[in-house]
C-alpha positions as CSV (number, residue, x, y, z in Angstrom):
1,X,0.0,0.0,0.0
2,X,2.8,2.3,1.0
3,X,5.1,1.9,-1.8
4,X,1.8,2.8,-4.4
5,X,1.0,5.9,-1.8
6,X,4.5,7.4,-2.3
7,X,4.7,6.7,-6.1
8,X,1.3,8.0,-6.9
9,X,3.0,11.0,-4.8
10,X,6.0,11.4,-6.6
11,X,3.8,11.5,-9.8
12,X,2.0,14.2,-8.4
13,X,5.5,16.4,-8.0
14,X,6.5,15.7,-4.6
15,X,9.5,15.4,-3.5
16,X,10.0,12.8,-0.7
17,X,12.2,11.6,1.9
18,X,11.6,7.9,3.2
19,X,12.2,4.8,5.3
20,X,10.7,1.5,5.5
21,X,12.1,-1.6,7.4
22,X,12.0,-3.3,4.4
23,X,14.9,-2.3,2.1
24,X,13.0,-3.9,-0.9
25,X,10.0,-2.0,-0.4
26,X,12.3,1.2,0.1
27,X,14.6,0.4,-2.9
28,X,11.4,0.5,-5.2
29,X,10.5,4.0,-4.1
30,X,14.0,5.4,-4.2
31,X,14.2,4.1,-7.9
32,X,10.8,5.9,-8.8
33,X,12.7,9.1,-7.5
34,X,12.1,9.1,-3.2
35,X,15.5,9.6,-1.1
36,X,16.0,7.5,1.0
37,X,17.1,7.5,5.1
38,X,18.3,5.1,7.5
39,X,15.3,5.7,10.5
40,X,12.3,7.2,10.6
41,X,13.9,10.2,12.8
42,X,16.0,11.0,9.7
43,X,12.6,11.4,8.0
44,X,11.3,13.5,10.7
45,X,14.1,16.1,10.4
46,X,14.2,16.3,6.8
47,X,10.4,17.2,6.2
48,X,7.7,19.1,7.5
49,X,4.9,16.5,6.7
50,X,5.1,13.1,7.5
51,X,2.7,10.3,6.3
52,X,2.7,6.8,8.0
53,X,1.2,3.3,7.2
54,X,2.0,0.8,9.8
55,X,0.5,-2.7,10.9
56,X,-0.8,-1.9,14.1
57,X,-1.2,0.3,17.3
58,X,2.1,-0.9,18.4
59,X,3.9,0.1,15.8
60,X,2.5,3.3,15.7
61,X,3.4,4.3,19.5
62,X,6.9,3.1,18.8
63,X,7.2,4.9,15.3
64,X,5.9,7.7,16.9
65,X,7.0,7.9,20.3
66,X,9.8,5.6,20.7
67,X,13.2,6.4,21.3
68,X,14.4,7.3,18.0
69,X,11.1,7.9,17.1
70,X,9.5,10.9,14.9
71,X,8.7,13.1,17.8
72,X,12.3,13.0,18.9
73,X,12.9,14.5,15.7
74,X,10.1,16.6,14.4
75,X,9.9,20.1,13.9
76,X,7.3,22.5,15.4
77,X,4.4,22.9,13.2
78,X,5.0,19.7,11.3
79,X,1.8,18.1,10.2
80,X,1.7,14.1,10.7
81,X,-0.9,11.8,8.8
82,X,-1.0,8.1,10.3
83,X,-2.8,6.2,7.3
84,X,-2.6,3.0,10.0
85,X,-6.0,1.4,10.5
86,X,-5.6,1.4,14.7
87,X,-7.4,1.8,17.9
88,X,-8.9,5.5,17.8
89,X,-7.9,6.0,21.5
90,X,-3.9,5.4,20.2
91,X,-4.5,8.2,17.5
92,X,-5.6,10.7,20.5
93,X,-2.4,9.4,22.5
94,X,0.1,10.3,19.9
95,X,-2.2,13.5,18.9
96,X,-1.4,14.7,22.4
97,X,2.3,14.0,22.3
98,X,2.3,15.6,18.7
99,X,0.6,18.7,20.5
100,X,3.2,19.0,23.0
101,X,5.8,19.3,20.3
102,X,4.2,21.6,18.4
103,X,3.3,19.9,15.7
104,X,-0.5,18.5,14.4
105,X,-1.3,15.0,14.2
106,X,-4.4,13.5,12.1
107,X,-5.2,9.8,12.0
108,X,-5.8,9.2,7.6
109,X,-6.6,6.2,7.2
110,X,-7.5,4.6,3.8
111,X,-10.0,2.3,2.2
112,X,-10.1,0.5,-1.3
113,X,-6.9,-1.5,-1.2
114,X,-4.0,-2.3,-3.5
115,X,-5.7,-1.6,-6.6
116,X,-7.2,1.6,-5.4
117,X,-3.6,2.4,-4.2
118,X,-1.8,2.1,-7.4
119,X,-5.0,4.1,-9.4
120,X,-4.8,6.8,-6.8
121,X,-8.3,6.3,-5.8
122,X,-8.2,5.5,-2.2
123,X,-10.8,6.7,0.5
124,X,-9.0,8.8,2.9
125,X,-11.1,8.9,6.1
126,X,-9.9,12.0,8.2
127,X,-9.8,12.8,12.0
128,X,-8.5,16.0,13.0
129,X,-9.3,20.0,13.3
130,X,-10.9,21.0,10.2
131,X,-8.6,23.7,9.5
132,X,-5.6,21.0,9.1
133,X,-8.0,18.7,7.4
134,X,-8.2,21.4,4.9
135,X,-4.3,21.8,4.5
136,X,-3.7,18.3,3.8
137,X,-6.4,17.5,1.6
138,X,-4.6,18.5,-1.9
139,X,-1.8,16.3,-0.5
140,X,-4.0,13.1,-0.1
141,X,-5.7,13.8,-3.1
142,X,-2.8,13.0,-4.8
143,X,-3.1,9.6,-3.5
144,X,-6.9,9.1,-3.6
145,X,-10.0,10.5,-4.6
146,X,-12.3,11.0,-1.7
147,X,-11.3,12.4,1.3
148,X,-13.9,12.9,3.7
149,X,-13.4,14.6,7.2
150,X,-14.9,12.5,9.7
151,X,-14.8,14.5,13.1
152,X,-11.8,14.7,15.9
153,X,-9.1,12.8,16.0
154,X,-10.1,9.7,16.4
155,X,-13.1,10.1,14.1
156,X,-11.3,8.4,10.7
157,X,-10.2,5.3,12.6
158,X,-13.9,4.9,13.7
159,X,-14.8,5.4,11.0
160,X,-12.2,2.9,8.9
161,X,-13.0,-0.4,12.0
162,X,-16.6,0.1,10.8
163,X,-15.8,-0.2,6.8
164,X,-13.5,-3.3,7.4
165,X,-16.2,-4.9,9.9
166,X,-18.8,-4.6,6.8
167,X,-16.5,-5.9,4.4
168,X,-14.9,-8.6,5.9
169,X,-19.3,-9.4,6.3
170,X,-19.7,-9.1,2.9
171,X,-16.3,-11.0,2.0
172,X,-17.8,-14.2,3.6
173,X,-21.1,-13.5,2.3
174,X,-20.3,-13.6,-1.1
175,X,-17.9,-16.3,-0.7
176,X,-21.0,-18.4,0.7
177,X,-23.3,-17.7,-1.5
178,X,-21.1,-18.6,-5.0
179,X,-19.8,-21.4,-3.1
180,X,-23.6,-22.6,-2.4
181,X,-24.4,-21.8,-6.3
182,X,-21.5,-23.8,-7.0
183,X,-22.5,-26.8,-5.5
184,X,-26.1,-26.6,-6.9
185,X,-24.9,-26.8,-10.8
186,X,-24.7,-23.0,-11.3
187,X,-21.5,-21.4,-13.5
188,X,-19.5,-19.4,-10.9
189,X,-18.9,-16.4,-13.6
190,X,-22.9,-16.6,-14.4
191,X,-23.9,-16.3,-11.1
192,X,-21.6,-13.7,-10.1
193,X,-22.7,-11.7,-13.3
194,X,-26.9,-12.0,-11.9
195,X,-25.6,-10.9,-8.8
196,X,-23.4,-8.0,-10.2
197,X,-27.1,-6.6,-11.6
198,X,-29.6,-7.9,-8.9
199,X,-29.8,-7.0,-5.4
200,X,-27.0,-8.5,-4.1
201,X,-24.6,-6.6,-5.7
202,X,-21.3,-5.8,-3.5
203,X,-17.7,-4.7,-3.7
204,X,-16.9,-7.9,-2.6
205,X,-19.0,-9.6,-5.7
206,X,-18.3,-7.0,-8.4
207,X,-14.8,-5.3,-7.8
208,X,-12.8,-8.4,-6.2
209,X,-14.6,-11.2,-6.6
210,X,-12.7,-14.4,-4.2
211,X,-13.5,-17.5,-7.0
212,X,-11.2,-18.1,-9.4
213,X,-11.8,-17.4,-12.8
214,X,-14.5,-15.0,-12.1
215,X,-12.5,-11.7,-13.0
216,X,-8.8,-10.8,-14.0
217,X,-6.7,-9.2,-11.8
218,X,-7.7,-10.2,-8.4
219,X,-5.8,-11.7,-5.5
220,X,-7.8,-14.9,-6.1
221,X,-6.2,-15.1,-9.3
222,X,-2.6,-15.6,-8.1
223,X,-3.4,-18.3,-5.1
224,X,-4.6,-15.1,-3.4
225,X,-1.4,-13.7,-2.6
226,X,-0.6,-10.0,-2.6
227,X,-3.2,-7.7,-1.3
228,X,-4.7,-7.5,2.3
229,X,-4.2,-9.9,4.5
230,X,-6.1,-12.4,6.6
231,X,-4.1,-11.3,9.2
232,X,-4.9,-7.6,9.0
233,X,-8.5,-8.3,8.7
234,X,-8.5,-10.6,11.8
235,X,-6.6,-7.5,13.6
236,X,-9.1,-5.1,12.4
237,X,-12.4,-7.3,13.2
238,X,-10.3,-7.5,16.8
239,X,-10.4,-3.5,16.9
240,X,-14.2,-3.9,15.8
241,X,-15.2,-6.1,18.6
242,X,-13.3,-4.0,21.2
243,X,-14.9,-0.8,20.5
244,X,-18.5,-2.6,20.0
245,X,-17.8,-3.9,23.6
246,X,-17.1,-0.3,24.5
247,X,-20.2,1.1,23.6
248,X,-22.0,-1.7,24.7
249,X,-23.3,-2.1,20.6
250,X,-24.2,-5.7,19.0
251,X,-22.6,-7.0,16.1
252,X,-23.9,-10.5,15.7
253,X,-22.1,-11.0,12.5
254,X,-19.0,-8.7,12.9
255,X,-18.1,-11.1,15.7
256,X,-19.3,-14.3,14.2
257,X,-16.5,-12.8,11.3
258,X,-14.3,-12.2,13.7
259,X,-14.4,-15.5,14.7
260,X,-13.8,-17.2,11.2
261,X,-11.2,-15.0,9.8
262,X,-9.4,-16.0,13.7
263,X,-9.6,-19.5,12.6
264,X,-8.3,-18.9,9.5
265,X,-5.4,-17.8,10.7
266,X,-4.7,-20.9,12.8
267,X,-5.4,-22.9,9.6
268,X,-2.5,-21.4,7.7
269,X,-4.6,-18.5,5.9
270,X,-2.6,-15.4,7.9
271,X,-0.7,-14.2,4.9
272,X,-3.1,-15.0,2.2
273,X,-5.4,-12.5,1.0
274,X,-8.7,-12.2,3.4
275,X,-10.9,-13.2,-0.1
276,X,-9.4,-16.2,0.5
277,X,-12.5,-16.9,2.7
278,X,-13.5,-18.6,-0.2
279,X,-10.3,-21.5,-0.2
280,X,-11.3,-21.7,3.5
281,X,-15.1,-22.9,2.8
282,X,-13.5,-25.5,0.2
283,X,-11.3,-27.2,2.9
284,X,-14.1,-29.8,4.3
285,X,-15.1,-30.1,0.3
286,X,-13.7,-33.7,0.0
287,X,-14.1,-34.7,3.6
């Protein structure tokens, strides 16, 4: 996701400075044009606007506020985007510590995946004051092409758990139901085209279909590798279920997800893509 975010970038004019713990995934970007540095505190003194995409909350506090973190190294009035989808109280945390620094922190994150990440056509879903929402918005439309403000800080995570809870539902969903077409005698392309014009229609169905030889250029495609994983969806329906508890809010079927996207995981799914839902339904097939 990164590595499409800063090319799309450097497309766009920018000039950027970057670090990733992956030297393959940095090498690409410093070929498309991107210099590179040795730690993310290099980054921090070498620009005034910093944009992050990270696993997990983890790995935000530690980017962020860790010892040779950005805030060691930041300058007053630097604005800092976290596209990390995270727990929303972990954007206020490092919002406060940004504040005490003097610089602005707003939790970005992003919706539509790897495709929509090399098209520049992410979602950007915004928390933060509205007069820094407005400053960064030309710079993440150069990566996608809606960017909503959603409230506080805080507000674009909530808003991001609650997208992946409903598509991780509809993920299953669809895989059920072709699977359960399949099985009755029905062509999996047919189907999915009466459901691509009927009621059912989805993202899930229509855009990245799980079944193989339903449409081109889908993780299902390649064994389901590449894209978003099984294991980031698991973390995210986690995030889900923890703020549902929170506010005391019933999600029969985000936790039933939850649940099957967990045991997916233990079956040797974690770095697959999460549509590979579908290979999971086949695995008592022959049983």
């Amino acid at each position: 996701m990164g590595s499409h975010m800063a090319r799309n970038l450097l497309a766009s004019g920018h000039s950027l400075v970057v670090y990733d713990i992956d030297p393959e995934a940095m090498a690409t970007v410093q070929n498309a044009g991107a210099v590179g540095t040795s730690c993310v505190a290099q980054v921090a003194e070498k620009a005034d606007r910093i944009i992050t995409m990270l696993p997990a909350g983890p790995h935000v506090l530690e980017t962020y506020l860790g010892e040779n973190g950005i805030l060691q190294s930041a300058k007053p009035g630097t604005l800092l985007m976290d596209s990390s989808t995270i727990e929303p109280d972990t954007s206020k945390e490092v919002a406060a510590a940004a504040t005490k620094k003097g610089c602005v922190f707003l939790d970005t994150p992003v919706s539509g995946g790897v495709p929509a990440a090399k098209a520049a056509t992410l979602t950007f879903m915004v928390g933060g004051p509205e007069k820094w929402f407005t400053a960064i918005k030309p710079l993440l439309q150069g990566m996608g092409k809606n960017v909503v403000h959603c409230g506080d800080v805080g507000m674009g995570q909530a808003a991001k758990i609650c997208n992946n809870m409903l598509l991780a539902i509809g993920m299953i969903g669809t895989s059920e139901t072709i699977n359960l077409g399949i099985r009755l005698g029905l062509d999996a392309k047919l189907l999915a085209g009466i459901i691509n014009s009927s009621t059912g229609r989805c993202w899930s169905s229509d855009t990245y279909n799980p079944v193989p030889g339903v449409m081109e250029g889908v993780p299902c495609c390649v064994n389901y590798e590449g894209g978003f994983s099984t294991a980031l969806m698991t973390k995210d329906l986690g995030l889900a279920q923890t703020a549902a508890t929170r506010t005391l809010t019933p999600t029969p079927l985000g936790s039933v997800s939850h649940q099957i996207y967990r045991l997916m995981t233990q079956k040797g799914f974690s770095n697959k893509d999460f549509s590979s839902v579908y290979m999971f339904l086949q695995e008592n097939r022959n049983k």
